[in-house]
N, C-alpha and C positions, 0 to 999 in steps of 0.2 A: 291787134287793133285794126279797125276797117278805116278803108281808107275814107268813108263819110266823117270819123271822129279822130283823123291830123288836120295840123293847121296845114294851110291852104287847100285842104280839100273839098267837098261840096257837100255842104248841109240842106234838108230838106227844108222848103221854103219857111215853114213856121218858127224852124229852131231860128232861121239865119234872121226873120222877123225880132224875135225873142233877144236873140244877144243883139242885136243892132240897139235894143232898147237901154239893156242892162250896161253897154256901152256910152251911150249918151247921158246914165244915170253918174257913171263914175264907175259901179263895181268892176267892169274889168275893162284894160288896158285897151291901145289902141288899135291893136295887132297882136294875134300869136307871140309869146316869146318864149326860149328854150328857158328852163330852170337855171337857176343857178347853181353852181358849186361852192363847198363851206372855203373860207379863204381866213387867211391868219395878217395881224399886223401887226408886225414886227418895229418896235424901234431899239437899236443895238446901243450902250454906251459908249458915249465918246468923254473926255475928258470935262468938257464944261453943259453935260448933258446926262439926264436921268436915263433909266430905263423903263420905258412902256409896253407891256404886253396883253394882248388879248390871245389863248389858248383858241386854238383852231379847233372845230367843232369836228365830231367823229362822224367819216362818212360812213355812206353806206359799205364801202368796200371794207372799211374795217371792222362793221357789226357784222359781216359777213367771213370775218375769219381771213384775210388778206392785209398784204402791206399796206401801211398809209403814207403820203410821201408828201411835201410841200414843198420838196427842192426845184430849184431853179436851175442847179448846174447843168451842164454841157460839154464840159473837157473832161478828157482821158487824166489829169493828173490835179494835186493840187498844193500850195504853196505849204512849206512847213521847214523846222530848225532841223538840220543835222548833223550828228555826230559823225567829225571824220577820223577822229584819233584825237590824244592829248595836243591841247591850243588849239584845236581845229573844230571852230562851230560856224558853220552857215546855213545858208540859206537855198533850198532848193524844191527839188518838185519830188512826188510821191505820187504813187496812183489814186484817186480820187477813190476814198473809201464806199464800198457800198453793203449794202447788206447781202448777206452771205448766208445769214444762220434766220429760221424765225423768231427765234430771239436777241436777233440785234436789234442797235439802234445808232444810227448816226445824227452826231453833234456838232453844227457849227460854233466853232469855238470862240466865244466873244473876249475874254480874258484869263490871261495863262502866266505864270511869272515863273523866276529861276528858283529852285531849292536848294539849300546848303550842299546836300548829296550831289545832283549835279556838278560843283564845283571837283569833288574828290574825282572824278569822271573827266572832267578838264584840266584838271592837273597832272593825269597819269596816276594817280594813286588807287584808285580802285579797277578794274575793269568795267567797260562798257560794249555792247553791241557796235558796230557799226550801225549808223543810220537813224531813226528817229529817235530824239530824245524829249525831255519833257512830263511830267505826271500830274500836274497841277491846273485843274481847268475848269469853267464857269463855261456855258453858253446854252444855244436853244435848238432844243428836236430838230430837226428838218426829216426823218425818217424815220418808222419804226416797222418791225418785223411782224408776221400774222400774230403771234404767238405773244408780243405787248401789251399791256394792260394797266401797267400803272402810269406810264407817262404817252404823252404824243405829241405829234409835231405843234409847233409854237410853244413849248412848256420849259419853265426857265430851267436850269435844271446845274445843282453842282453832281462833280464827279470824284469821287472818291479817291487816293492814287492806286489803290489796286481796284481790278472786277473781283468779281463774285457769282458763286452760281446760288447761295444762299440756302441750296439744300441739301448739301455735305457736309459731315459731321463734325467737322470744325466750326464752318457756317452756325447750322443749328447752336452749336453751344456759346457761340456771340465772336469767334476769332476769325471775321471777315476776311484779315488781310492776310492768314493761311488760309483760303480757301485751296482745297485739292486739285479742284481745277481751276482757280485763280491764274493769276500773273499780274503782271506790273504798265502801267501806260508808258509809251516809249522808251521801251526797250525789247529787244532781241523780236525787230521786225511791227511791232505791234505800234498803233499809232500815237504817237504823242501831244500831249497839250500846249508843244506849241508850233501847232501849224494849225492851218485853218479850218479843219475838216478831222473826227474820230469818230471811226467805227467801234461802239462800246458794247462789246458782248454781255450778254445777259442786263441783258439792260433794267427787267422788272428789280432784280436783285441789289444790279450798279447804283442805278442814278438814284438821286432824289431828288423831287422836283420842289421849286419852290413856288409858293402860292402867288399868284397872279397881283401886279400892282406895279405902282410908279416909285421906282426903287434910285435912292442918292447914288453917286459917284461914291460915296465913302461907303455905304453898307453895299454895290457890287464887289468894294473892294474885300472887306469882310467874308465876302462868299468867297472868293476864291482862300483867303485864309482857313477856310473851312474844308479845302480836298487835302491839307497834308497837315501844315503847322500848327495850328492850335486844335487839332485832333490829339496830334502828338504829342504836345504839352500838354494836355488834358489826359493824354495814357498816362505820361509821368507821376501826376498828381493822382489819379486814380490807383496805380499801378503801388505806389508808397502810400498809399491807405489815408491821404491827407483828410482832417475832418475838422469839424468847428474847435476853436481856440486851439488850435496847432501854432508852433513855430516849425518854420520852413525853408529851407536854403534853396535856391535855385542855381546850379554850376552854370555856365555858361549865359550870354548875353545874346545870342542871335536869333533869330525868327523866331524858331522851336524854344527857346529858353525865356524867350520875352513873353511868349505864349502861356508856360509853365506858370507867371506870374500870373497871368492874369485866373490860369487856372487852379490857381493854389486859393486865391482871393475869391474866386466864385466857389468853391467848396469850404471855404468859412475859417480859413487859414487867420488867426490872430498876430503873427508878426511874420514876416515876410524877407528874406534878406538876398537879395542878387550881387550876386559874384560877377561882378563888371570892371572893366579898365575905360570903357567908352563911355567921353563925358555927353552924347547922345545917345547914347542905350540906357546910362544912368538915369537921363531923365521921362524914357518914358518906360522904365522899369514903375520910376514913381508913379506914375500918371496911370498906369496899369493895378500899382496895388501895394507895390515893395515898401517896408518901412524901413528898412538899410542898405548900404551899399555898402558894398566890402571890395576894394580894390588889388588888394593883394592876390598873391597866388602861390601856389606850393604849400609849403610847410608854412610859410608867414599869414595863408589863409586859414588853413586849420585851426592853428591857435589863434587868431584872432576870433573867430566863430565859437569856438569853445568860451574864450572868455567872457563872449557876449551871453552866451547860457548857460554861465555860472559852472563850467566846466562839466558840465551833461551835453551837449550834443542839440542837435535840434530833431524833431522827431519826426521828419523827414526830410530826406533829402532826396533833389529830384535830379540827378545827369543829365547833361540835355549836350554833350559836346563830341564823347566819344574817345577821346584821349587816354591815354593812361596816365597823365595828370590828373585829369576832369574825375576818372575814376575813384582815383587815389583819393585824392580831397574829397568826395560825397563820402566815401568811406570814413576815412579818419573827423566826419562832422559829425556823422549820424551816433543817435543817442543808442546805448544798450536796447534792443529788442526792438527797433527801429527798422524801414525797409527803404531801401535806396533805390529808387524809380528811374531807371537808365534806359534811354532812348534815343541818347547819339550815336550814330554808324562809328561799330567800333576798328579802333587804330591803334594796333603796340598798344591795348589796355589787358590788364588782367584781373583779376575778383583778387581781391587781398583775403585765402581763404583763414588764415589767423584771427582775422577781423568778423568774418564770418561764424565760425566758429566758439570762439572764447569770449566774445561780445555780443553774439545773439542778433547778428546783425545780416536780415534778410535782403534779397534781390530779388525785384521783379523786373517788366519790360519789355523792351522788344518792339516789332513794328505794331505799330498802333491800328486794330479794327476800326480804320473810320467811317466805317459806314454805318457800326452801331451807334459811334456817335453822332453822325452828325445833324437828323432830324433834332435831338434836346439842345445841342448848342445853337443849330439856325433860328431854335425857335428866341433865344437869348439875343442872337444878332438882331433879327427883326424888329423885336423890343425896345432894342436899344439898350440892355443891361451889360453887354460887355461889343469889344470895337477893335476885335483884332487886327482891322485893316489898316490899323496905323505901322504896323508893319514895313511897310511899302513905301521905302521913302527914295525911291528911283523909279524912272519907268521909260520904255523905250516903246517901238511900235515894231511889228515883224522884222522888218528890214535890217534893226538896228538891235536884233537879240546877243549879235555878240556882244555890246558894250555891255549891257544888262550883267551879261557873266564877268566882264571887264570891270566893273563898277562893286560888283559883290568879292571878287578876289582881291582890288588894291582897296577894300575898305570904303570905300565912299557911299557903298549903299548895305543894309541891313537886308536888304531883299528888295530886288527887281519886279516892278508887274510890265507884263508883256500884253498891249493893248494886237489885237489881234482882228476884231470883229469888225466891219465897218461903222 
C-alpha cells in the first residue's frame, strides 16, 4: 500500500476535496480509524444471576488455520483443588494450562462440583494421583488450537468426565469413555474441573457446546449434571434395557441413583421403586418419577421387592452404589432373563454367578460414554423435560471445596456444586 492511501498520508487535492464532502455528509467518520477486532461478552453465573452469552466471532487468524485466543491471563500458574493424600484436599496453584497440541482447547471453568468417586479418593479407599482432582465441569472457551472446529472461544460448553479422540475404535462404535487414547479429568497430572482453568484435549471430540442464550441458575446447574451423573444413570437404564411399561428398581439413593430415576422415567419405566433410607432423597426420588420407596436393605429388601411384584422380580434392575450389598440386592430383585445395569465404582462386590446362570440373569455397565450421550439429554434439559440439577443441594465457592467433600461425606449434602467462575 503507498503511502498516498494510509491515514495520515497525503491525498491528491481532488480525492482530499472528495472525502472532505462525503465526511460532512455523514458517510465516513471523522478521522482515520484502525478496525476493530471481533470480541466476546461474557457474563459468568453467579448464584442470584443468569447466564448471558454472545459467541465470539471467528477471526481471520482462525479461517486461516491458526489458534484463536480471547484470554485475558497473564500469570505463570492458576488457582485449583488438590489432592494431597487421604483427608487432604486444598487449595493451590498449577501451571496456567495452555495449548500444547492443535487440537486443544482451554476452558475457564465456571461451575465444577464433587462426585461420589472423588469421596472413595478421600477416604483412602481407592487410589488417586497426587495433585489435581476433579472431573465434572461446565464453562466457556477462552482458547482453541489450529486444528478446532466445532467449538470457539466465548462458547458455553459442557465437558464430559473423560476426553476423547473420537476416531479409535472404541470411539467409533459409541464407547467414548474407553477411548484408546482417552483418559480421565483430574487425575494422574491432567487438569481438573475444579480449578479455574482446563486444558481439554481433543477438544472437537470432548466438548459439547451449548447453544447460545440467557440460561437460569437451575438449568446451569443441570449442565453440570450432565458431565458425569445423569449420564450414568441414563448408562444404568440404558444398559438394563429399560423400555415403556417396565417395572424398575433403582439400588441406591445418591447423585448417580437419583439420576437413574429420573432416567428410568424418561425411557417410559411404568413403576419405579428407589431403594432409599434418606427421608430427603425419598422425596425427590418422588419428585424425579419413583412410585415407591423401599427403605429396607439386605435380605429385608429383596423380599420386600419381590412381594411388591408378585414374587417375579422387577424387570430391571439398575446398581448405582457399588457394594457387594448393592450388588447382591439388584440381583436377588431382578426377574428371570432380566439385566441388572450396574454402574457404582465397585467394592468387595462380586456377580452372584448362580444367579447368572440358572436364572438367566444378565449384566451390563460400566463407565458410562457420556459424550454419546450428552447432546440428547441437553437437548431434554433445555426444554425443560427433565431437571437433574436438583441434585445439588450444597455448594461452596473455590476456597471452601474442602467443606463441599466435608458435607458429602457426613451426609448433609447429596452432591456439592463448586461455584468456580466469577
Amino acid at each position: 500500500m503507498s503511502r498516498s492511501t494510509r491515514c495520515g498520508g497525503r491525498r491528491p487535492a481532488r480525492r482530499r476535496h472528495l472525502r472532505r464532502r462525503r465526511r460532512r455528509s455523514g458517510q465516513l467518520p471523522d478521522r482515520c480509524t484502525p478496525s476493530l477486532t471481533a470480541t466476546a461478552i461474557l457474563v459468568i453465573p453467579t448464584a442470584a444471576a443468569s447466564l448471558a452469552l454472545r459467541p465470539a466471532r471467528r477471526s481471520q487468524r482462525a479461517r486461516s488455520g491458526q489458534a484463536i485466543s480471547i484470554s485475558t491471563r497473564k500469570g505463570l500458574t492458576v488457582r485449583a483443588t488438590l489432592y494431597g493424600g487421604p483427608g487432604d484436599i486444598t487449595v493451590g496453584e498449577r501451571p496456567d494450562p495452555r495449548l500444547e497440541k492443535p487440537t486443544d482447547a482451554v476452558v475457564r471453568v465456571t461451575l465444577g462440583c464433587v462426585c461420589g468417586s472423588d469421596l472413595w479418593y478421600y477416604r483412602g479407599v481407592n487410589p488417586h494421583a497426587l495433585g489435581p482432582i476433579g472431573h465434572e465441569f461446565v464453562g466457556v472457551v477462552e482458547q482453541v488450537g489450529a486444528d478446532v472446529s466445532t467449538v470457539r472461544p466465548g462458547d458455553l460448553v459442557v465437558a464430559p468426565f473423560t476426553f476423547c479422540d473420537g476416531t479409535c475404535a472404541n470411539c467409533r462404535a459409541g464407547w467414548t469413555g474407553n477411548c484408546l487414547s482417552g483418559g480421565s479429568f483430574g487425575n494422574h497430572g491432567v487438569d481438573g474441573g475444579q480449578g479455574e482453568y482446563v486444558k481439554v484435549p481433543y477438544a472437537d471430540a470432548t466438548l459439547v457446546k451449548v447453544p447460545a442464550g440467557d440460561y437460569s441458575d437451575a438449568v446451569m446447574k443441570s449442565l453440570v449434571a450432565l458431565s458425569d451423573v445423569m449420564c450414568t444413570g441414563h448408562h444404568a437404564a440404558v444398559s438394563a434395557g429399560v423400555k415403556p411399561g417396565d417395572t424398575v428398581a433403582v439400588v441406591g439413593d445418591g447423585a448417580v441413583g437419583l439420576c437413574a430415576v429420573i432416567a428410568a422415567k424418561r425411557l417410559g419405566a411404568e413403576r419405579i421403586v428407589s431403594l432409599s433410607r434418606n427421608p430427603v432423597r425419598q422425596a425427590l426420588a418422588r419428585e424425579f418419577g419413583a412410585t415407591d420407596i423401599v427403605a429396607e436393605r439386605g435380605d429385608d429388601a429383596t423380599k420386600l421387592v419381590m412381594d411388591m411384584t408378585g414374587g417375579l422380580g422387577v424387570d430391571a434392575a439398575l446398581e448405582c452404589v457399588g457394594t457387594g450389598q448393592s450388588m447382591a440386592t439388584a440381583f436377588g430383585i431382578a426377574r428371570v432373563g432380566s439385566i441388572v445395569g450396574a454402574v457404582g465404582v465397585p467394592h468387595d462386590s462380586t456377580v452372584p454367578l448362580q444367579t447368572v446362570i440358572f436364572r438367566n440373569v444378565g449384566l451390563r455397565g460400566g463407565v458410562a460414554p457420556a459424550r454419546r450421550y450428552i447432546p440428547e439429554l441437553l437437548d431434554d434439559v433445555l426444554r425443560g423435560r427433565i431437571n437433574p440439577g436438583l441434585v445439588f443441594d450444597y455448594e461452596t465457592g473455590l476456597d471452601d471445596v474442602k467443606d463441599a467433600y466435608d458435607a458429602m461425606i457426613d451426609r448433609r449434602a447429596t452432591k456439592s456444586l463448586v461455584r468456580i467462575g466469577a
